[in-house]
C-alpha positions as CSV (number, residue, x, y, z in Angstrom):
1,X,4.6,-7.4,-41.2
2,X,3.2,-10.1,-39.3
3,X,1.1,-9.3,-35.9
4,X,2.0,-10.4,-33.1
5,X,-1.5,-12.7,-32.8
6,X,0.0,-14.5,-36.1
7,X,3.5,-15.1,-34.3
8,X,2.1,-16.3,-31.2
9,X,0.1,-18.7,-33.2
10,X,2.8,-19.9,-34.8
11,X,5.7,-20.4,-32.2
12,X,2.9,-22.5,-30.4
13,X,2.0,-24.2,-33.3
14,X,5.9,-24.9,-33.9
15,X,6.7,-26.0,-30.1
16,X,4.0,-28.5,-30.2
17,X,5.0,-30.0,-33.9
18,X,8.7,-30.0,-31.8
19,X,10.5,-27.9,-33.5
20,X,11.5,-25.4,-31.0
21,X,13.2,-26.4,-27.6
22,X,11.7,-25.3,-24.8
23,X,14.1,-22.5,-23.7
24,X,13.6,-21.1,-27.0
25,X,9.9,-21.1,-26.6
26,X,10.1,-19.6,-23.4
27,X,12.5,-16.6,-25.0
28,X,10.3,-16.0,-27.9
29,X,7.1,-15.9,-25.8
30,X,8.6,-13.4,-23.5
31,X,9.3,-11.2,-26.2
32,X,5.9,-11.3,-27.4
33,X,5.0,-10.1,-24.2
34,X,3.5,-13.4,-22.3
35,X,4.7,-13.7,-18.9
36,X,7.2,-16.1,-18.0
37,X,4.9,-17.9,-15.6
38,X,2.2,-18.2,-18.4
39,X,4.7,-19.3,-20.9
40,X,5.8,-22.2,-18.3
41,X,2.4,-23.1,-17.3
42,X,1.6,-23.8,-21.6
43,X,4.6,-25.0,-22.1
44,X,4.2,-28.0,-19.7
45,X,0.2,-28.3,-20.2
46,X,-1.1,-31.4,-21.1
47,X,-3.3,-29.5,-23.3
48,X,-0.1,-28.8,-25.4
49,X,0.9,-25.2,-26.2
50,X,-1.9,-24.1,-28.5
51,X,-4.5,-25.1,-26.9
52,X,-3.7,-24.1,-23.2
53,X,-2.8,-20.7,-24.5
54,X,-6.4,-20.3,-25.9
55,X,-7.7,-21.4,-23.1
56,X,-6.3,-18.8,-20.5
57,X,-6.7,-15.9,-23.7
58,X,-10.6,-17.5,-24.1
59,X,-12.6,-14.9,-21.9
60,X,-11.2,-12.0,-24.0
61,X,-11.3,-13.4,-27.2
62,X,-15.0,-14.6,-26.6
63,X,-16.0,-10.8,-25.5
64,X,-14.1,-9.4,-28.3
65,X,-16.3,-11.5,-30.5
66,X,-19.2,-10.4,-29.2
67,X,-18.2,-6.8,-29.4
68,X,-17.7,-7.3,-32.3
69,X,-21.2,-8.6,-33.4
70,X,-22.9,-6.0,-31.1
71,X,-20.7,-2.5,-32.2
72,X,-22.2,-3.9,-35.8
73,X,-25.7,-3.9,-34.6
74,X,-25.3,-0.5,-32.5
75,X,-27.6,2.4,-33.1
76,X,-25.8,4.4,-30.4
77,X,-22.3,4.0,-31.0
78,X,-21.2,5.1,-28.0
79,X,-20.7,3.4,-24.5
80,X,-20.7,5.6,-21.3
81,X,-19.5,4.4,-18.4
82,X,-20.0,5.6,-14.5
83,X,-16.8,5.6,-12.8
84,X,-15.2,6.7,-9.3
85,X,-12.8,9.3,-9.9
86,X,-9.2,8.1,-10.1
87,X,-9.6,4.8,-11.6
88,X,-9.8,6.0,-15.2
89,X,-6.1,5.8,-15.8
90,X,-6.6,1.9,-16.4
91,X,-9.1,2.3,-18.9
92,X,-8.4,4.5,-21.2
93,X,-5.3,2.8,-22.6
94,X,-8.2,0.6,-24.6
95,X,-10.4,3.9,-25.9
96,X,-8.5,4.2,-29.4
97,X,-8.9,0.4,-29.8
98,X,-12.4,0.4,-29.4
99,X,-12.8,3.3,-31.2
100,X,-10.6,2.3,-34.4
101,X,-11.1,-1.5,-34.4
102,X,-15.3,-1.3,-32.9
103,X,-16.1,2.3,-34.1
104,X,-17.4,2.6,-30.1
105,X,-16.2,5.8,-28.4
106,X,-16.1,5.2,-25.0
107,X,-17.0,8.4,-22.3
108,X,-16.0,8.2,-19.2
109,X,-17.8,10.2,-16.3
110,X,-16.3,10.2,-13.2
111,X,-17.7,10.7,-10.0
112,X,-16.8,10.8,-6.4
113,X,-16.4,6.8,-5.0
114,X,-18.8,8.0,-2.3
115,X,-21.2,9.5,-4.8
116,X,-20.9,6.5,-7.4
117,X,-23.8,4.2,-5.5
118,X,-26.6,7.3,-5.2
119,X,-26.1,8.0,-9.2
120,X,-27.1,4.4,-9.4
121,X,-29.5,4.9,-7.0
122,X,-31.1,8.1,-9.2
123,X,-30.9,6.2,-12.7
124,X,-33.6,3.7,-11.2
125,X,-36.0,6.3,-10.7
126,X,-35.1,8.5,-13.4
127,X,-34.7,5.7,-16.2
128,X,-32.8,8.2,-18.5
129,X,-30.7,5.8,-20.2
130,X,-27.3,7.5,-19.6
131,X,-24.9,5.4,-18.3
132,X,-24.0,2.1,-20.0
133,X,-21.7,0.4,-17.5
134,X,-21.6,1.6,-14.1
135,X,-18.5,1.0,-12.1
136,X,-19.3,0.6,-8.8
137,X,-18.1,-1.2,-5.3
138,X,-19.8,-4.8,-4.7
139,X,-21.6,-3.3,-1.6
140,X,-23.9,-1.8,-4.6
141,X,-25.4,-5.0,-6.0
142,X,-27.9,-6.0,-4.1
143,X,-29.5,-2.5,-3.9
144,X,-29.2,-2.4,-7.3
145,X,-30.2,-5.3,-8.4
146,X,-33.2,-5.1,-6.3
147,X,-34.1,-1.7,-7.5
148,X,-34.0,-3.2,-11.3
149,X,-31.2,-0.5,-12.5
150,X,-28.9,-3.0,-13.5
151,X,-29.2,-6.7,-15.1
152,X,-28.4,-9.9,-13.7
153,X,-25.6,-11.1,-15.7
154,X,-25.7,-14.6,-14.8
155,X,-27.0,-15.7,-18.2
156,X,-23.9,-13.9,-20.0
157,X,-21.2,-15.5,-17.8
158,X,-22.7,-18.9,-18.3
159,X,-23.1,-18.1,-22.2
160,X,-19.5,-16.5,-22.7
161,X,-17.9,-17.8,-19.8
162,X,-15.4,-14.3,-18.3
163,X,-13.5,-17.1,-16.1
164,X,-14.7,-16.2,-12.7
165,X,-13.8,-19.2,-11.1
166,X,-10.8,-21.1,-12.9
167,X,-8.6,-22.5,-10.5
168,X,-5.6,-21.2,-12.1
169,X,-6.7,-17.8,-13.7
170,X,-10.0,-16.8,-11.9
171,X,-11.0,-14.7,-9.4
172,X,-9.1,-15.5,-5.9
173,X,-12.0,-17.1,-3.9
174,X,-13.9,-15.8,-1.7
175,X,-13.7,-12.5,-3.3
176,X,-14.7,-14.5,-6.2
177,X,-18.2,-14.8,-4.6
178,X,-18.4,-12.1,-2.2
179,X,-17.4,-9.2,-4.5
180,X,-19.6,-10.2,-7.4
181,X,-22.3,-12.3,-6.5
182,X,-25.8,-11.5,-4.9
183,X,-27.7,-14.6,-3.3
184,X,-25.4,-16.6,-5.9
185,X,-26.1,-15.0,-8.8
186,X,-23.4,-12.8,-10.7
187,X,-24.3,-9.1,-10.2
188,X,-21.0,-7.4,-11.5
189,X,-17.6,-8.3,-12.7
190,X,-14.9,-7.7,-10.1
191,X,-12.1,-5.3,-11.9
192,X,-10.2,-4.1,-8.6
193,X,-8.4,-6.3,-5.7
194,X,-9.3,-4.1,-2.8
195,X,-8.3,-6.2,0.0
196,X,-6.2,-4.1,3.0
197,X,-2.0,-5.0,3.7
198,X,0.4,-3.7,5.8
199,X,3.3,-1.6,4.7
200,X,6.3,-0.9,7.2
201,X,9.9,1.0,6.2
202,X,12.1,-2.2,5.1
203,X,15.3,0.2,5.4
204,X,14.2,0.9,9.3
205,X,13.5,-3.1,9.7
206,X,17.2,-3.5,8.6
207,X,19.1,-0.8,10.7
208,X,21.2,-2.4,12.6
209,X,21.1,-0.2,15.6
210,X,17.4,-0.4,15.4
211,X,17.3,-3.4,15.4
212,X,19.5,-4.5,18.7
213,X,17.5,-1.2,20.8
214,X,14.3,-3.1,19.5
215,X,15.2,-6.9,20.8
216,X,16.9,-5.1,24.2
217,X,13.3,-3.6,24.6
218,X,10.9,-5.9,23.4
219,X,12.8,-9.5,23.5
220,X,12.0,-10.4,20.4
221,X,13.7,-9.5,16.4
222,X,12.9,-6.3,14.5
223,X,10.4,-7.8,11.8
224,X,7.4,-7.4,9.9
225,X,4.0,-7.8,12.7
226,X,2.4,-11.0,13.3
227,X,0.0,-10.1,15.9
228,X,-1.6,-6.5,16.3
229,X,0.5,-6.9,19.9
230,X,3.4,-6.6,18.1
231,X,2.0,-4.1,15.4
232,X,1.3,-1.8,18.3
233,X,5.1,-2.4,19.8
234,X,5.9,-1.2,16.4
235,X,4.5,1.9,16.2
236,X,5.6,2.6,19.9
237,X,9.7,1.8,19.0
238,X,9.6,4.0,15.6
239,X,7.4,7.1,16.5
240,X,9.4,9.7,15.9
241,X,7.2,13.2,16.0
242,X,10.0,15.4,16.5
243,X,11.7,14.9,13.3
244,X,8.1,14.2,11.5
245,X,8.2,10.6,11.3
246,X,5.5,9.2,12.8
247,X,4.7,5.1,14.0
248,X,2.0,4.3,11.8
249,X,-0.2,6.2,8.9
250,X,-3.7,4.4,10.1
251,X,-6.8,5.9,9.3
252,X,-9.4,7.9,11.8
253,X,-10.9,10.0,9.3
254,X,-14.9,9.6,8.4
255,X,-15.6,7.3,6.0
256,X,-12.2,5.3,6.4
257,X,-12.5,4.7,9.9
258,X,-15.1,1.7,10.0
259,X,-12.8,-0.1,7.8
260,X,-9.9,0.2,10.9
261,X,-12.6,-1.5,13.4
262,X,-14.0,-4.4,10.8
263,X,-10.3,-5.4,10.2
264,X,-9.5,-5.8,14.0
265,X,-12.9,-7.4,14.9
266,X,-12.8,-10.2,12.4
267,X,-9.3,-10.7,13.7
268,X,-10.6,-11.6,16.9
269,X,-13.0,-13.9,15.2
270,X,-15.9,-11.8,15.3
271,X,-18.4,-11.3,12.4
272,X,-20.9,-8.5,12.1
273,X,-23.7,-10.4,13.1
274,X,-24.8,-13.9,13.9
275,X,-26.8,-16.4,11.6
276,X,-29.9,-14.5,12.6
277,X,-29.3,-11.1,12.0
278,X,-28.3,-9.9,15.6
279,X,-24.9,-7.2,15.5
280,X,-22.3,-9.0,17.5
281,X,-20.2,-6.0,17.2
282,X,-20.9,-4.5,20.4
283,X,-19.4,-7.7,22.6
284,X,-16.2,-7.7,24.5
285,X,-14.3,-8.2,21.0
286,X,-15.2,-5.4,19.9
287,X,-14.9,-3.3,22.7
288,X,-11.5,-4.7,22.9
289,X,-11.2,-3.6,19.1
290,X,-11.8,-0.1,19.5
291,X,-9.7,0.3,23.4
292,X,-6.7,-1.0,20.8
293,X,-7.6,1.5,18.3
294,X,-7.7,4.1,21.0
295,X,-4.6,3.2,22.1
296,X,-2.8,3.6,18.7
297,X,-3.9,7.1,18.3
298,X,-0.9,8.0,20.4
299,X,1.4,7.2,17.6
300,X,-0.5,7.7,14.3
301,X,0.5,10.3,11.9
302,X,-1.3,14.0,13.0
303,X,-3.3,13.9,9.8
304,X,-5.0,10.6,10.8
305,X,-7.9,12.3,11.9
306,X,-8.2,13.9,7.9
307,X,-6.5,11.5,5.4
308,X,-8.1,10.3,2.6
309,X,-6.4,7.8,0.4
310,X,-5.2,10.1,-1.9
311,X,-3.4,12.2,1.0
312,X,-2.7,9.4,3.1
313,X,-0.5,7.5,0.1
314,X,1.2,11.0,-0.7
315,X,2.6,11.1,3.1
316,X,3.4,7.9,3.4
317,X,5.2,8.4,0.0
318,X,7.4,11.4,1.2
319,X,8.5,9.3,4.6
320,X,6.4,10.1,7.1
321,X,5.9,7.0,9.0
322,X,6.8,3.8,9.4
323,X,4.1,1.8,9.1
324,X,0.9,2.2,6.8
325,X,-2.4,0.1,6.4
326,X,-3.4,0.4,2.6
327,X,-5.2,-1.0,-0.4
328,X,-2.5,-2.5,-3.2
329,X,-2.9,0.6,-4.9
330,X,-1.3,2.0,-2.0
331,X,1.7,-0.6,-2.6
332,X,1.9,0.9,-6.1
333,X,2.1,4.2,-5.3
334,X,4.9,3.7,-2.4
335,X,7.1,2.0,-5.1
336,X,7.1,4.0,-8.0
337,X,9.7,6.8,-7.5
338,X,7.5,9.2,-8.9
339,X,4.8,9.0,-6.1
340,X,7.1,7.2,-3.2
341,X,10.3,9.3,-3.7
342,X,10.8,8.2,0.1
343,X,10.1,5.1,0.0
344,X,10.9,3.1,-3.4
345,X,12.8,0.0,-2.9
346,X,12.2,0.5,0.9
347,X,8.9,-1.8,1.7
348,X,8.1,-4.9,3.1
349,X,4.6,-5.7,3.2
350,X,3.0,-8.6,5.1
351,X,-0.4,-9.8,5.2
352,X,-2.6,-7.9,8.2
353,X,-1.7,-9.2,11.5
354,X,-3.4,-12.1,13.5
355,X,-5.1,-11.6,17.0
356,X,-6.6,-14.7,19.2
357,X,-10.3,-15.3,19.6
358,X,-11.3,-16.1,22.9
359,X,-10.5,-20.2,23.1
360,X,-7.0,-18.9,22.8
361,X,-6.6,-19.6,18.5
362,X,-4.2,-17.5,16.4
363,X,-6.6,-15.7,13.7
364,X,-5.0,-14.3,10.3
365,X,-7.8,-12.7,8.9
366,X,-7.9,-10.2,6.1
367,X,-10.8,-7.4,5.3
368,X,-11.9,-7.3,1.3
369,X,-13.0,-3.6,1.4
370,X,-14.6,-1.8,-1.2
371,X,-13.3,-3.8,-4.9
372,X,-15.0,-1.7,-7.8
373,X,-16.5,-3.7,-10.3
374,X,-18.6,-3.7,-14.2
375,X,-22.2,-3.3,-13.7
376,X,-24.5,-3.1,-16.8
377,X,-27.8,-1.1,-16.7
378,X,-30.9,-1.7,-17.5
379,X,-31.6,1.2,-19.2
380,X,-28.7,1.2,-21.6
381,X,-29.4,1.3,-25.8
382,X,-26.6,-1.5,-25.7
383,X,-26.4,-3.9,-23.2
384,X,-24.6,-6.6,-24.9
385,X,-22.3,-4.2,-26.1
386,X,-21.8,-3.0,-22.3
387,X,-21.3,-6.9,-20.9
388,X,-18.9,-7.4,-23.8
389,X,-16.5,-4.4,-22.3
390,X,-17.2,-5.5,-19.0
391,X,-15.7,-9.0,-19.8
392,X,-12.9,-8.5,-22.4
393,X,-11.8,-5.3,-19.7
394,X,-11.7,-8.2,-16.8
395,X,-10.6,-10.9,-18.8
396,X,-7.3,-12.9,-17.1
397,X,-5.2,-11.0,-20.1
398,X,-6.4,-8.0,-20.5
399,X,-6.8,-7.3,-16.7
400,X,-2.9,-8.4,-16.1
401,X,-2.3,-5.5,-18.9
402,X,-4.9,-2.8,-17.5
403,X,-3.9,-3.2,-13.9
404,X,-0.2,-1.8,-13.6
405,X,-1.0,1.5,-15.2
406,X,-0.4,4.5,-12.0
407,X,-3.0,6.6,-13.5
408,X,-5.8,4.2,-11.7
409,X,-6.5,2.1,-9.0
410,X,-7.3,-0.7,-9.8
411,X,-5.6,-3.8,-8.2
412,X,-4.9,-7.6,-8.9
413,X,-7.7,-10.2,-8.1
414,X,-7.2,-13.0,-10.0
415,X,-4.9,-16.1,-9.5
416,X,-2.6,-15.5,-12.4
417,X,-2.0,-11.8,-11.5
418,X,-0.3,-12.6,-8.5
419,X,1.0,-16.5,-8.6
420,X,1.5,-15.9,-12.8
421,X,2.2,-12.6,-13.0
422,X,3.1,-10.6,-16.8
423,X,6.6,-8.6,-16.0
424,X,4.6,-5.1,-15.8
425,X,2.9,-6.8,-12.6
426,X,6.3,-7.7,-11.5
427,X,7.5,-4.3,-12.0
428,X,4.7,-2.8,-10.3
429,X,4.2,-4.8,-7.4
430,X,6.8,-6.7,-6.6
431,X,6.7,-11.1,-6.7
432,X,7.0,-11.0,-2.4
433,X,4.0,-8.6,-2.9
434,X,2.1,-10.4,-5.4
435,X,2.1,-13.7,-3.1
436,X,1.2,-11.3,0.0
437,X,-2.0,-10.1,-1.7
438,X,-2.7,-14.1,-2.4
439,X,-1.7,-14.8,1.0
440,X,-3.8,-12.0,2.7
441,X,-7.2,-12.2,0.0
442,X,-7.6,-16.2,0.7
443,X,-8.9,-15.1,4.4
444,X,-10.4,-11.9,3.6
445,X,-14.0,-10.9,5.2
446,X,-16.3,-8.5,2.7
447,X,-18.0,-5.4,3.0
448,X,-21.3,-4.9,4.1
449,X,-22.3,-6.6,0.7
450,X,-25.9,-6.6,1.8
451,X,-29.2,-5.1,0.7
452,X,-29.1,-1.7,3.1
453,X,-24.8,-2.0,2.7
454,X,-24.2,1.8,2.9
455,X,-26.6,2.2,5.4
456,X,-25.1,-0.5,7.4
457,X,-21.5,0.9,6.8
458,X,-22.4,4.9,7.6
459,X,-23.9,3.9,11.0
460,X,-20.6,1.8,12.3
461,X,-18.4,4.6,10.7
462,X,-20.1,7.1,12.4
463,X,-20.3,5.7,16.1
464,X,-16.6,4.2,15.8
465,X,-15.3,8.0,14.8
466,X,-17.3,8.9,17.3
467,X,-15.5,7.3,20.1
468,X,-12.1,7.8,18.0
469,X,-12.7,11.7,18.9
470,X,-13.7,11.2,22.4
471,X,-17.1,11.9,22.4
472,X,-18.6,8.5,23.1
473,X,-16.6,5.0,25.2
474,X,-16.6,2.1,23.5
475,X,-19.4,0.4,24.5
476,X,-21.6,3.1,24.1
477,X,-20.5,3.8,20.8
478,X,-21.0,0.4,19.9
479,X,-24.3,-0.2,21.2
480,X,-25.6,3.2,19.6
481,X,-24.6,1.5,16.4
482,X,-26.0,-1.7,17.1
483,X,-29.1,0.0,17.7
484,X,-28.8,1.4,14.3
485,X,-28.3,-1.7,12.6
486,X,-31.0,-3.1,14.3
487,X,-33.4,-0.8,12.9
488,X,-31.9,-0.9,9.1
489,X,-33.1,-4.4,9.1
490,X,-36.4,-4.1,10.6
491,X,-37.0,-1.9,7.8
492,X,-35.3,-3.5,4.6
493,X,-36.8,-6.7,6.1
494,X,-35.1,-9.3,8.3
495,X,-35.7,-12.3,5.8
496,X,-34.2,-10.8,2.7
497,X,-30.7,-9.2,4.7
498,X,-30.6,-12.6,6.3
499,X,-30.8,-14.7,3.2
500,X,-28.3,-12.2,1.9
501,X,-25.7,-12.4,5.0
502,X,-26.3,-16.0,4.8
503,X,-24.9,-16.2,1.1
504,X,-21.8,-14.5,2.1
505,X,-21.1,-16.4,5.0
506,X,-20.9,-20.0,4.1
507,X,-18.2,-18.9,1.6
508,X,-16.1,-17.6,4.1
509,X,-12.8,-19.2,4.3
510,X,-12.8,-22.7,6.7
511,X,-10.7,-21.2,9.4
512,X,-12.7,-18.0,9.6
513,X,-16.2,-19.7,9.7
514,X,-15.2,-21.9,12.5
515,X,-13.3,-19.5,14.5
516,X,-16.8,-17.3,14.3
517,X,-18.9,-19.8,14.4
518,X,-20.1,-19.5,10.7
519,X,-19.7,-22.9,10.3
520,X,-22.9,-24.0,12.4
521,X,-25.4,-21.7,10.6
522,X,-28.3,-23.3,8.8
């Protein structure tokens, strides 16, 4: 029986000769399981068939072969990888092949997401060799680059090329370069979109009653946000406490919190410094930030104050609100009827809303937010082996296959999983979903992605909770912060988080680095 590599080879091989129309190659393709889009793109390439199906299919067949080479040479035939718990579900579909076809076992140890970065951390002093690939959020890099745990895999990517930066297959810039370089050199291998969207109750949007109380009220059409304005006029029409249905399912919780402020300041157009290190935070932007947050408590769901994700997707998922800020994963959840029983079929999504920075301009700006990716350490007995599953797992094929599994989290980041998307991703996300997350990740902001990051992050998410529960205004919660901040750097050194910030910021997206001023920094 032939594989299905030998019949893809040959209905290419065929098309190009011309002996298949192309509505015939585009039916056989799709039931070999290449997405339409793909099939299109290849079947129109200038390339011809063959050839620009190799070439989008190149990153994983290049790692295979060098898995291949490396499981041969392996001592230790076994790779262990560091994970965050819940994200396993979209790797082990690929343990039995690497365990029949490699002879590698794979063993997974998961660990909290908040505990992922201090194991890293740990393994720099302690040098014991356990972990092989390390999964962790791009905020880890330059800590752990600089602490020598795990390798600089710049020479790798340039030698086996994983297709970080094709225009139609790579990562969607800027998370391209935010979530995987440090100071311009590749530090990990994104594997998970975590960019923030907006989620609102489609079947409430399209009640006609609703809908004419809402433009009486308001004077304007029941729809989807634009502006956090209208966001918060949302929230105010649909709470609904006394039969449990509240206006929106936004965080307060520790931990989550900060995330809520960073998304509203950079939609003002404020970063979280300026070019020379100074927090810019604590101005009237961000004051403004957290006097809106405190003005959305009023209609958030009573668990707002406790939510994780995990609890916060699960009530969102049985109906309890209208409106919900999540990661894709959160998408994914709401839609399939075995974790959204309230809510399949019953979502529109739209990229976060826009504010106006203070010269009056309309802002879409998006916040890129955690994003796990494939670290190799140091100290592993097979570190080929390691960069090898790192870029056949991230590869633009292999990725589109791993990434619709519910057992994980993981979420689209490159081009073709959301403008070429395989069926499964269609029947996951949604095609209006998969060009919101394009959309929305084209103006996203990162993390603290900075040597010092989870420092940086604890100290915001602590003084914004802070005022979130009362216990300290605005300002002063903001300035307490700032203070913080201003220490960190003092103490990692002001030259090396600069050059760092610096990196991130001039690939920001154009209308983001004008609107903040990015644009004039040396």
């Amino acid at each position: 029986m032939e594989s299905k590599n030998v019949k893809l080879e040959k209905t290419l091989k065929e098309y190009d000769a011309g002996g298949m129309s192309r509505r015939s190659f585009l039916r056989t393709m799709a039931t070999l399981g290449v997405a339409t889009a793909v099939a299109n793109a290849v079947a129109i390439s200038p390339l011809g068939a063959l050839n620009a199906f190799a070439a989008i299919k190149g990153a994983e067949d290049r790692a295979w072969e060098l898995a291949k080479v490396a499981a041969a040479k392996a001592t230790k035939k076994k790779l262990t990888l560091l994970i965050p718990t819940g994200s396993i579900g979209n790797m082990t579909p690929y343990a039995e092949k690497w365990k029949t076809e490699l002879g590698i076992e794979l063993e997974f140890i998961e660990e909290p997401d908040e505990v992922v970065h201090t194991k890293g951390m740990q393994e720099a002093v302690a040098k014991t060799g356990r972990y092989d690939v390390m999964m962790p959020t791009a905020m880890s890099y330059p800590d752990w680059i600089d602490s020598g745990v795990i390798y600089d895999l710049t020479d790798w990517t340039e030698k086996y090329d994983p297709e970080l930066f094709n225009k139609e297959w790579g990562v969607v810039f800027p998370a391209s370069h935010h979530a995987q370089l440090y100071n311009g050199r590749v530090a990990g291998l994104l594997n998970d979109g975590d960019q923030i969207t907006l989620l609102c109750r489609k079947d409430y949007l399209e009640d006609s009653a609703k809908a004419k109380a809402f433009e009486d009220k308001y004077g304007r059409k029941l729809a989807v946000p634009d502006t956090w304005k209208e966001y918060y006029e949302l929230a105010q029409f649909m709470h609904d406490p006394a039969n449990g249905f509240y206006g929106s399912l936004e965080y307060r919780s520790p931990y989550y919190v900060k995330w809520m402020f960073m998304q509203r300041l950079v939609s003002k157009g404020m970063l979280y410094f300026d070019g020379e290190m100074n927090p810019t935070f604590n101005s009237d932007e961000g004051v403004a930030a957290l006097e809106d947050m405190l003005a959305m408590n009023e209609y958030l769901h009573p668990d707002a104050f406790s939510f994780t994700w995990s609890s916060n997707y699960n009530a969102f998922g049985r109906g309890e609100g209208f409106m919900n800020i999540v990661w894709p994963s959160g998408f994914k959840y709401s839609k399939a009827p075995s974790t959204g029983p309230a809510t399949t079929g019953k979502i529109a999504a739209t990229v976060m809303p826009a504010d106006f920075t203070k010269d009056g301009t309309k802002l879409y700006a998006g916040l890129f937010c955690w994003g796990y990716g494939y670290a190799v350490s140091k100290y592993s007995a097979n570190p080929e082996l390691s960069y090898a599953y790192a870029q056949w797992m991230t590869s633009p094929t292999i990725s589109a296959d791993a990434i619709p599994y519910l057992g994980g989290y993981s979420d689209p980041y490159r081009v073709n999983h959301m403008l070429k998307p395989t069926q499964r991703l269609i029947d996951t996300y949604s095609p209006e979903y998969l060009q919101t997350l394009y959309d929305n990740m084209v103006n996203t902001v990162p993390d603290f992605c900075l040597p010092g990051g989870f420092e940086y992050q604890d100290a915001l998410d602590k003084e914004v909770h802070a005022c979130m529960t009362g216990s300290k205004k605005p300002k002063e919660a903001l300035d307490r912060a700032a203070q913080k901040f201003e220490r960190i750097t003092r103490r990692i050194g002001k030259d090396k988080v600069k050059k760092s910030w610096l990196s991130l910021a001039k690939n920001l997206a154009d209308p983001i680095k004008k609107s903040t001023g990015a644009d004039k920094w040396s």
